[in-house]
C-alpha positions as CSV (number, residue, x, y, z in Angstrom):
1,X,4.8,-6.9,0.1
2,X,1.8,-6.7,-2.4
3,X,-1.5,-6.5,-0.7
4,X,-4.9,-6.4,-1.8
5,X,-7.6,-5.6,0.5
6,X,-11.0,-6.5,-0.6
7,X,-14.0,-4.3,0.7
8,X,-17.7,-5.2,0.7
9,X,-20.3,-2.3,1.2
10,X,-17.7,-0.6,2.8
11,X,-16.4,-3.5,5.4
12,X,-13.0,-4.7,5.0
13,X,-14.0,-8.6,4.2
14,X,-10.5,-9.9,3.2
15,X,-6.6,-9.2,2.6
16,X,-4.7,-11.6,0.2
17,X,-1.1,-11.3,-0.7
18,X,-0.1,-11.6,-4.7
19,X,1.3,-15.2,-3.9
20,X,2.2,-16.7,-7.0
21,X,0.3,-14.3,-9.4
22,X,-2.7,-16.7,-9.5
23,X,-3.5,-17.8,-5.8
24,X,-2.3,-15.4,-2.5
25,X,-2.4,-15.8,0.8
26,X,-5.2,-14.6,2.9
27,X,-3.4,-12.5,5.3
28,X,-6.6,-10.8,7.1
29,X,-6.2,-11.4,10.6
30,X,-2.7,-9.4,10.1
31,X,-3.7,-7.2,8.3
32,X,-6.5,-6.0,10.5
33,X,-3.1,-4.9,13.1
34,X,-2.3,-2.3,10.7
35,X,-3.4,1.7,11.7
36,X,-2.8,2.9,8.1
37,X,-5.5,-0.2,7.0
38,X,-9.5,1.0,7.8
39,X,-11.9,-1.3,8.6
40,X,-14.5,0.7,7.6
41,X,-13.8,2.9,4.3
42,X,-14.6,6.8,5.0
43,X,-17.9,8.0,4.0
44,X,-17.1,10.9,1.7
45,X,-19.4,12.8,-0.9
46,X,-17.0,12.7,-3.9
47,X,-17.4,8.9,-3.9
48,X,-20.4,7.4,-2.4
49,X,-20.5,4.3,-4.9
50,X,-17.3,3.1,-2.8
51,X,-19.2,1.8,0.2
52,X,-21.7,-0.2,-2.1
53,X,-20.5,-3.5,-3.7
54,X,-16.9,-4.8,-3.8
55,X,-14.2,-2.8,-3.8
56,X,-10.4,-3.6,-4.1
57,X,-8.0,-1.8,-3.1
58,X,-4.4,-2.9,-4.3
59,X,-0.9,-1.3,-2.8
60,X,2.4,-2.3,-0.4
61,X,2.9,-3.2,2.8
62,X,5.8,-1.3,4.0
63,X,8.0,-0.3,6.9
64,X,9.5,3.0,7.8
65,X,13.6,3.1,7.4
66,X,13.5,4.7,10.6
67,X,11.0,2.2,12.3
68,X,13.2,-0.6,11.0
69,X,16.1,0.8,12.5
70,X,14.5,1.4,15.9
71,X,13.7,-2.1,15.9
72,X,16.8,-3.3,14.4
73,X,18.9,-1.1,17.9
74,X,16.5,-2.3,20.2
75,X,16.8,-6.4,19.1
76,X,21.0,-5.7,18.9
77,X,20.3,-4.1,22.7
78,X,18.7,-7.0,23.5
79,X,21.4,-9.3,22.0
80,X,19.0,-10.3,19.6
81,X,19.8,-11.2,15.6
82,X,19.2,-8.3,13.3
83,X,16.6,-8.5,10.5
84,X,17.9,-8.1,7.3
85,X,16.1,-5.1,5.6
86,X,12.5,-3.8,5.6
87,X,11.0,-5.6,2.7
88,X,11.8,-8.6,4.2
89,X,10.4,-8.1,7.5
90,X,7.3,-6.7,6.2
91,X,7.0,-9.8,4.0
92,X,7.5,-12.3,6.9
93,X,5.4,-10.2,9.4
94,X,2.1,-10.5,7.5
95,X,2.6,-14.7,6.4
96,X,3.2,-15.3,9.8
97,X,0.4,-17.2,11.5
98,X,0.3,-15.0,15.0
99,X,-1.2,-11.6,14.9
100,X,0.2,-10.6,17.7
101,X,3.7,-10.4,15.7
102,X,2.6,-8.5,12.7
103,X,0.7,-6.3,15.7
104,X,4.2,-5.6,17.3
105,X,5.9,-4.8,14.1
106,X,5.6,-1.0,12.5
107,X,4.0,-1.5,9.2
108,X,2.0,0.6,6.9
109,X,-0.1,0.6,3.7
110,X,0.5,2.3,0.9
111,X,-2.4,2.1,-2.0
112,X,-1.7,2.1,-6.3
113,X,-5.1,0.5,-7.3
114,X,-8.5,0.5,-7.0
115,X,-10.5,-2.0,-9.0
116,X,-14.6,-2.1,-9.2
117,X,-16.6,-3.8,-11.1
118,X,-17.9,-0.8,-13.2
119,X,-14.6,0.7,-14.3
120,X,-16.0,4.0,-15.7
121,X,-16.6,5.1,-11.8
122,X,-13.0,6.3,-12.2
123,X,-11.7,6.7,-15.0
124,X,-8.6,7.9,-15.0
125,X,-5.1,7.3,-12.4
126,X,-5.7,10.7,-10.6
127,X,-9.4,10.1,-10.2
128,X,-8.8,6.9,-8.5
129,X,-5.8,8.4,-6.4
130,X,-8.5,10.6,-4.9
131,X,-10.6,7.8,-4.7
132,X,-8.4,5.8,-2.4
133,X,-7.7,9.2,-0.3
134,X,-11.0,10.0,0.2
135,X,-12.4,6.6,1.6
136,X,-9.5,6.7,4.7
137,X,-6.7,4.9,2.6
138,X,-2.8,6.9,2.6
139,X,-1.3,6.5,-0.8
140,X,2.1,8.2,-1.7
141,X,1.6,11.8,-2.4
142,X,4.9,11.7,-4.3
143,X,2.3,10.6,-7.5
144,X,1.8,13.1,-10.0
145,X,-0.2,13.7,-13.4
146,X,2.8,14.7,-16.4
147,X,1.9,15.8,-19.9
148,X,4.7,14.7,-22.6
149,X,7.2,12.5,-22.5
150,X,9.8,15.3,-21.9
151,X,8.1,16.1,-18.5
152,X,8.2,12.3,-17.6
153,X,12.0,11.8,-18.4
154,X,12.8,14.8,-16.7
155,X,10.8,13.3,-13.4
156,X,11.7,9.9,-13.8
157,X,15.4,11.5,-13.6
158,X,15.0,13.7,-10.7
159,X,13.4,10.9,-8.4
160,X,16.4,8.7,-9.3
161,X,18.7,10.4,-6.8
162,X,15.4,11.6,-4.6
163,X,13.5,8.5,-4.1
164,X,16.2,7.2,-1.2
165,X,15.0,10.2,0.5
166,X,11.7,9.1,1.1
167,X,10.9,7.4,4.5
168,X,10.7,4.0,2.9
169,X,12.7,1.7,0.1
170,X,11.8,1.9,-3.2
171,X,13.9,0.2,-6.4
172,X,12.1,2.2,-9.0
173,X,9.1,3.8,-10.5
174,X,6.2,3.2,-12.0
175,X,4.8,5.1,-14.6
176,X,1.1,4.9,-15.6
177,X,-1.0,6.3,-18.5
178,X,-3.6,8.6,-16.9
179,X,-6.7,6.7,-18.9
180,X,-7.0,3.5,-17.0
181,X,-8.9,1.9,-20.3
């Protein structure tokens, strides 16, 4: 599930899902259940401008394939209907109107963007990857910095077969160019 998590001088002020692609959900009261998801964004000396102003930090809400099959054996012990997959039951977790669910479920954030007002702060994909990192927030460490399209074919190849190794689903890649203008 898209997220976007909106920070004010450092405080996280709202969460909104994508929605419709012009109006989300607010989803903060869920969100705020969520380890992977500070509060408070990490003082850091790399990036001090982060904990002034807005800042927007964009990524997934995700569950664990493990975690969702813990909780998929412990609801067919119980008798219990299974949940369908992952994506699914991270989606309905966080538009669900009781915290206390999305608190009991196992999800995590996972981070792509940052946006701020003054887009020259970072300009480039692996400057704002360190960013996000260095403010408290876990982003996949799977993403990498390629020169020529050779390099990119060859990785987009390899993580064909290796991306349903990772801990979570994923139905492709994104590739980005490295200059965010």
């Amino acid at each position: 599930l898209a997220c976007s998590l909106v920070y004010e001088d450092g405080v996280l002020k709202q969460a909104v899902t994508r929605g419709d692609g012009l109006v989300g959900e607010d989803v903060t009261a869920n969100i705020m259940t969520i380890d992977s998801i500070p509060v408070y964004l990490r003082e850091n000396k790399e990036y001090p401008a982060l904990l002034t102003g807005r800042t927007e930090i964009r990524g997934e809400i995700i569950i664990f394939k493990k975690d969702f099959e813990a909780l998929n054996h412990a609801r067919e012990q119980a008798g219990q209907p299974l949940f369908a997959n992952p994506r699914n039951l991270a989606a309905g977790s966080i538009r669900q109107l009781d915290p206390k669910l999305a608190a009991a479920r196992p999800l995590r954030f996972r981070a792509w963007e940052i946006v701020r007002d003054d887009s020259s702060e970072l300009p480039t994909y692996k400057d704002a990857y360190a960013a996000i990192r260095s403010v408290g927030v876990p982003v996949n460490h799977e993403a990498v910095v390629l020169a020529g399209i050779e390099n990119i074919m060859k990785f987009a190849e390899e993580w064909e077969e290796k991306r349903h190794d990772l801990p979570f689903n994923t139905d492709g890649l994104v590739i980005k160019l490295n200059d965010r203008k």
